[in-house]
N, C-alpha and C positions, 0 to 999 in steps of 0.2 A: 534533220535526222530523227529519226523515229523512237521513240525509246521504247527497250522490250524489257517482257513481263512474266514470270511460270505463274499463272493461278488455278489454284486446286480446288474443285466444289466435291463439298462431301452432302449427298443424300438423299434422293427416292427418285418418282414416280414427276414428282412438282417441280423437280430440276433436270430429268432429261425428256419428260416430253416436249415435244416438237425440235428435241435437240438445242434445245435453250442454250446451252453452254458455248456451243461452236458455232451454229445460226444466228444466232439474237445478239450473244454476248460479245462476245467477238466481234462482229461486226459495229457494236456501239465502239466498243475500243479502237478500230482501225480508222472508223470514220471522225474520231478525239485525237487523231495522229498516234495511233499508241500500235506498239507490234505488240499483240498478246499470243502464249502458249498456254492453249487449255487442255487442263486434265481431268474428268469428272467420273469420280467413284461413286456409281451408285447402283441401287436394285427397288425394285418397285417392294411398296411397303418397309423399306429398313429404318429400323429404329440406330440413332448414335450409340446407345451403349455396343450394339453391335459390332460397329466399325471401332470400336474402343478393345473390343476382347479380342486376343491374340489368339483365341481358337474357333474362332465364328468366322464361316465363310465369307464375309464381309472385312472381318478384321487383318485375317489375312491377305485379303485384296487391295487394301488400305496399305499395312506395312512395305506390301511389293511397290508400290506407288509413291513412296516416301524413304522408300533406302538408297542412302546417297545424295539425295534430292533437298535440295532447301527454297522452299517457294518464296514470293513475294507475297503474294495474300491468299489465305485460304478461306472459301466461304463454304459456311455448314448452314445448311438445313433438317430438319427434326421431322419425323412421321408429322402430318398432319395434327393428330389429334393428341399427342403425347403432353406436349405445354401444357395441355389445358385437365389433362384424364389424371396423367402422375410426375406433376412437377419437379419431383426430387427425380426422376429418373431423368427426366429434361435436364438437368442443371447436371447431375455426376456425367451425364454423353458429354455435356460440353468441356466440363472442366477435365477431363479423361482425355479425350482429341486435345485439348489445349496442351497438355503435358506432353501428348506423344510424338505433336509434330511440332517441326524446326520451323517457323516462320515467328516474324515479328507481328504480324498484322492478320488478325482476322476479323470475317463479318460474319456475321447472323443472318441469314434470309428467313425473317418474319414473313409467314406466310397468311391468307388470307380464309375469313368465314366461308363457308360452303355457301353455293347459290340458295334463292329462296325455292322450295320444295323439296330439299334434300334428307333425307330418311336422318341424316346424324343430326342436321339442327334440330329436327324435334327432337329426338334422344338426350340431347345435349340440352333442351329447353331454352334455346337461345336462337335468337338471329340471329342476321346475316354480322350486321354491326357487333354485337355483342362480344360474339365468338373471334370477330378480328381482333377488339379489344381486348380480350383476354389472351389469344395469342402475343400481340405487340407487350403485354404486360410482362408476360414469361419470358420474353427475347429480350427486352430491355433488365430486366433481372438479370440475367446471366450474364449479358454485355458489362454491364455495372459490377458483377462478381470478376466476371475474368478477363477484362481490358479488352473489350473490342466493341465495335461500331455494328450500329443494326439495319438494314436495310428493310425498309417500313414498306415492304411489297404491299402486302395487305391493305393497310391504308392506302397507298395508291390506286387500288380495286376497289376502293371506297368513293375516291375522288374521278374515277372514270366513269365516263356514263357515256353509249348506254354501258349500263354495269353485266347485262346479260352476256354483250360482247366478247366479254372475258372468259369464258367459263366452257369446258366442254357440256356434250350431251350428259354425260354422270353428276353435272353440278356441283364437281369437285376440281376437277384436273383443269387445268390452262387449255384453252384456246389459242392458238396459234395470234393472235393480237396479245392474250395473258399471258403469254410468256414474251413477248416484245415487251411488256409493258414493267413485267419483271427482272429481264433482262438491263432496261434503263435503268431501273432504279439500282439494281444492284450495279451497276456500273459506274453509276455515279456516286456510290458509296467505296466501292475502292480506287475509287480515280482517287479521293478524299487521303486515301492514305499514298499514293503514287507520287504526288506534286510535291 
């Protein structure tokens, strides 16, 4: 018998391209014997404090999504660049969504360095490794502040090779294999809390 799931992914452009959530993720769930229901609130470029303010088109997109509803695990993701640009704004989105929604279990979807030739790693003066570094830093921070588990997508785009694979033509967004490859990871980080 199969055991079923509500999991809620909150945020951008890195979690619904190629439809990650219902393609990729889902299917690692059903093929672990798992019945999952997925709900994924997001908008290309949205920041958490967003989905946090109950007057930001986001926020209230969020609230309808979560009245009445009490999930099993919610996994949030962060603009790209936010961890690394305005940390405290990083940590109040998380700790904000933490407050506002009903679940026992959340993850983190730490995401990964821009590819090499991308206009933000020079900006940023960093590689490819660096900037995943500093990512995984800020998501293990918060997980550590507000009790939840991190899904080290990033470093897994580390540990993939070739590493170009991953990566759309923009050097930023997932490739339809980078979002399979994020889709496992995060899978197997809230199977962690399921069993």
């Amino acid at each position: 018998m199969k055991k079923s799931f509500d999991i809620l992914f909150i945020g951008n452009s890195y979690t619904y391209f190629n439809d990650m959530p219902e393609t990729f993720f889902k299917k690692a769930a059903e093929e672990a014997g798992y019945d999952v229901t997925v709900t994924a609130i997001t908008k290309g470029g949205a920041y958490l404090y967003q989905y946090a303010d109950s007057e930001h088109e986001q926020g209230k997109q969020l609230r309808q999504a979560i009245s009445g509803k009490k999930y099993d695990v919610v996994v949030i993701q962060e603009q790209s660049l936010n961890p690394i640009k305005d940390e405290s704004s990083f940590l109040n989105g998380v700790r904000d969504i933490r407050e506002l929604i009903d679940s026992e279990h959340f993850v983190l979807y730490a995401t990964w360095g821009r590819n090499i030739g991308s206009a933000k790693l020079a900006e940023l003066d960093l590689t490819r490794e660096e900037m995943t570094e500093k990512l995984s830093i800020a998501y293990n921070k918060a997980a550590k502040l507000y009790d939840m588990r991190v899904a080290e997508v990033g470093k897994a785009f580390l540990d993939y090779e070739p590493r170009n694979d991953l990566y759309d033509e923009d050097r930023s967004h997932p490739s339809a294999i980078g979002s399979r490859v994020a889709a496992s990871v995060i899978f197997e980080t809230v199977r962690s809390y399921l069993e």
